[in-house]
C-alpha positions in Angstrom: -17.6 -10.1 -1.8 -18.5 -7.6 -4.9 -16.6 -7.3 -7.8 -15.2 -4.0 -6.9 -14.0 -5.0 -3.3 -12.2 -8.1 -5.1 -10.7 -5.5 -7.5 -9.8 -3.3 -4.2 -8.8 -6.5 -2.7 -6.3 -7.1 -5.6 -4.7 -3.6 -5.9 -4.5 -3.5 -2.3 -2.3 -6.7 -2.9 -0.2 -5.6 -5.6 1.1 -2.9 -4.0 1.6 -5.1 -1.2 3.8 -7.4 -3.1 5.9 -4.5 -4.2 6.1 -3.0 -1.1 7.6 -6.2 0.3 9.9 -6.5 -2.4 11.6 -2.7 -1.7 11.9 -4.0 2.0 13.7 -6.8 1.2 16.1 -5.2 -1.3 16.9 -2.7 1.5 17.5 -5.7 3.0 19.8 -7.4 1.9 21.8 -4.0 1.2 20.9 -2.5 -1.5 20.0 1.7 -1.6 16.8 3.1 -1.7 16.1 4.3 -5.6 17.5 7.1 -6.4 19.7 9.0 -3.5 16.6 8.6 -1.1 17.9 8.5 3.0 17.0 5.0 4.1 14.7 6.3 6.9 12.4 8.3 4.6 12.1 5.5 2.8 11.4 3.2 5.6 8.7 6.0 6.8 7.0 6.4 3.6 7.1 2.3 3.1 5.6 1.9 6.9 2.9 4.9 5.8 2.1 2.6 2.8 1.7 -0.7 4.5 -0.8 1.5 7.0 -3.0 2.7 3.9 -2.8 -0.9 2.7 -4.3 -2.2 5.9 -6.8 0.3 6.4 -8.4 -0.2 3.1 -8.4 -4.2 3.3 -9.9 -3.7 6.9 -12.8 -1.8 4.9 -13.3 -4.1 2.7 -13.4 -7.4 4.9 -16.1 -5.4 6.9 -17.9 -4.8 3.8 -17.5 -1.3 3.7 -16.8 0.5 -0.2 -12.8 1.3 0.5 -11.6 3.6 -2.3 -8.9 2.2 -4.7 -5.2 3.5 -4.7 -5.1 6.7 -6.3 -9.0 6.9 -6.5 -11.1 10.6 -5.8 -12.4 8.6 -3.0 -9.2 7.8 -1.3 -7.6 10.9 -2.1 -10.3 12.8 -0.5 -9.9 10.8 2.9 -6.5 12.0 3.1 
């Protein structure tokens, strides 16, 4: 593995973790930030760990996937 699919590999993580850690919060009862309706949130959580998946799917086939927030992956969308 490169460097920058490691580095990919690691953001791709990191938002993992926090993503996981808003789910369970919501689980165990407490509210979305803010005011947010629990199903947006839910949505936009499930959209995440999609995005998540698809660029750690490029990277264990060796393709170049864009990191979070990169011109790259913003362009794909």
């Amino acid at each position: 593995m490169t460097e920058r699919q490691l580095e990919g590999a690691e953001a791709i993580l990191v938002e993992a973790r926090k993503t996981k850690e808003t789910a369970e919060r919501m689980a165990n009862g407490e509210g979305p930030p803010g005011e947010a309706d629990d199903i947006r949130v839910l949505a936009g959580m499930v959209h995440q760990v999609a995005e998540q998946v698809e660029r750690l799917a490029g990277i264990v086939s060796s393709d170049a996937a864009p990191l979070a927030g990169s011109e790259d992956s913003d362009a794909a969308s």
